[in-house]
C-alpha angles and dihedrals in degrees: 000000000000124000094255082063106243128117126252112202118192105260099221103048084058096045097055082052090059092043084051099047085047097059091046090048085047105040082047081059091051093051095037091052094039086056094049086050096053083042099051084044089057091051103036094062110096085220105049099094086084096042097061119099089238096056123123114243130181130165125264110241116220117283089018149072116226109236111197103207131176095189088169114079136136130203132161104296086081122005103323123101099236154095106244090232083061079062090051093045098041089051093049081048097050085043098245124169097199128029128173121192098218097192117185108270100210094012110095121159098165103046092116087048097040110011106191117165084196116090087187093059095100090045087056098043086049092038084061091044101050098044100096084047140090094235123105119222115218115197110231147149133189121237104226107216147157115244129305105065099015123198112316125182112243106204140178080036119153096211133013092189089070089054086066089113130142098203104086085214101048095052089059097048087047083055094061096034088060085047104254138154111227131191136177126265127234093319089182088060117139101220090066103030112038093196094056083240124134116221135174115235120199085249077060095039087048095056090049090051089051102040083245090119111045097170154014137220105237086168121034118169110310098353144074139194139204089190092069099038083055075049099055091041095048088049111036090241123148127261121259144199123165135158099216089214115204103156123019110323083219091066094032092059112018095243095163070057101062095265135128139198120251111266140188113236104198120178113235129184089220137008104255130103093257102058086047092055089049087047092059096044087051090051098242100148137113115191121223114216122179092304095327126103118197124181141110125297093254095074111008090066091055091047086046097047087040080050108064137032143169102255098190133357126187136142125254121252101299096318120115087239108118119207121224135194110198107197119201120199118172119074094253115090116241130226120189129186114217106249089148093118084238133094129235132241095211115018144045125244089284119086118182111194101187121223114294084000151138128226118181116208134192120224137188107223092174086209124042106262129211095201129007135197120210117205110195134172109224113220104191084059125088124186085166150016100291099345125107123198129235123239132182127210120205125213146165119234129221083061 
């Protein structure tokens, strides 16, 4: 400290610390940017929605190839919170094949913030930003009304504007005309049903009787119901599963957590927006719900079957224990309930195989076998209301 008061610091030394300072800032740039650009890559590939560890992934079935589809979405151009490119983002992220924005057509709640007299605008933003992307955009809007017969999604439609109709009855009939495929909304919601319960009306029952009603949702964002699927299967109407998105799918349902929104699988002969349309109307879908799958017979058993597999099976040592690897390969977690006719070593009669995962289980085989099959139930499927279907798994053993 000098006698004027004022302090004299050494000017080197404070220079190599800003040199030093310098060289981290600059080296933390470096990382950072080197991180954006391996994001960006990641993002930039039409084919990296189904790369990313998040992704989606269910088997093919034979003779088809497995669409994952979320073909009920909001954004702000009726009651969600986001732009419609975030819909496009969030579904190359989660690894989807097939995505419709379903605004409100006479709910409009941002009309003073973002007037638009034309109910097509967030297709065709998501349509452009989807359009160096494998992910197909399916045009679609979702008719608001009491109930009956509630709010139900109109898709595969040429022109929402035309659906701006006040007769419950026209504006589905404008919806065929045009083409489209239309399914029932939450038809558990609360809002509507006090009791939770879906129930068919004779408006309902109406629009079945005269092809005006294809499908219903038996899973919408958080809930299920076993009402709706009796419903489908009553009325020979296709399977849905939709999640109804209105804010980011990541916060809605926990995905850095391991969750996933519902989604309609719906097996296509070919992966363009057409043979998905005839899929649905030919009822081919299985919905995924959390970990449960739900579908008819017809096509849940072949995704099952197509689901798990016995990865490796050998016998211990000498003993008479056989050693089996169960595979899972599909992104919903699998719980099987023992029906082999053995008993386990080291488990009881449940089995869980996590997403994407791997469970080895000990069996006494009392004989050694050359070959096994494995009958299980499989307890995160539903082909009814409260009913779960039974699979077996073949292996060789020696493997």
């Amino acid at each position: 400290m000098s006698a004027t008061g004022k302090f004299h610091v050494p000017l080197m030394p404070v220079l190599a610390g800003c040199a030093i300072l310098a060289q981290t800032i600059t080296m933390q740039r470096i990382l950072l940017t080197a991180l954006c650009f391996v994001s960006m890559a990641a993002v930039a590939q039409p084919e990296h929605s189904h790369r990313l560890e998040r992704s989606l992934v269910f088997p093919d079935i034979p003779g088809y190839s497995t669409m994952k589809c979320d073909f009920h979405q909001h954004t702000v151009f009726s009651d969600g919170s986001v732009w419609p490119d975030i819909r496009v983002m969030e579904a190359l992220m989660d690894g989807l094949d097939a995505i419709s924005l379903t605004e409100h057509l006479e709910y409009q709640p941002h009309k003073q913030d973002i007037p638009h007299p034309d109910r097509n605008r967030s297709y065709e933003i998501a349509l452009k930003e989807a359009k160096d992307h494998n992910l197909l955009i399916v045009r679609g809007s979702e008719i608001t009304r009491k109930m009956p017969p509630g709010h139900c999604n109109a898709i595969f439609i040429a022109d929402a504007n035309k659906l701006l109709i006040q007769d419950s009855v026209a504006v589905f009939q404008e919806a065929k005309k045009q083409g489209g495929f239309v399914f029932w909304n939450h038809p558990n919601w609360i809002s509507q049903r006090k009791d939770g319960m879906a129930t068919l009306t004779d408006m309902h029952r109406m629009l079945i009787k005269e092809k005006l009603l294809d499908g219903i949702e038996v899973a919408n964002a958080e809930t299920y119901s076993d009402e709706a699927l009796q419903i489908a299967l009553d009325n020979n109407l296709t399977i849905m599963g939709t999640s109804d998105i209105h804010k980011l799918i990541d916060w809605d349902h926990d995905v850095p957590h391991g969750g996933h929104r519902p989604v309609t699988l719906v097996f296509a002969k070919q992966r363009t927006a057409d043979a998905i349309k005839e899929g649905l109307v030919n009822r081919r879908t299985v919905v995924s719900y959390k970990d449960l799958l739900i579908g008819r017979d017809e096509f849940l058993l072949p995704l099952l079957q197509a689901s798990v597999r016995i990865s490796s099976a050998k016998y211990d040592g000498k003993s008479n224990v056989l050693i089996v690897e169960l595979e899972n390969l599909s992104s919903a977690q699998f719980t099987l309930f023992n029906k082999t006719g053995y008993t386990f070593h080291d488990h009881g009669d449940m089995v869980t195989i996590a997403p994407n995962g791997k469970t080895t289980v000990m069996i006494k085989t009392l004989n050694r076998l050359e070959s096994v099959d494995l009958k299980f139930q499989v307890m995160n499927a539903v082909n009814a209301p409260h009913n779960h279907p039974d699979i077996v798994i073949k292996g060789k053993t020696g493997q």
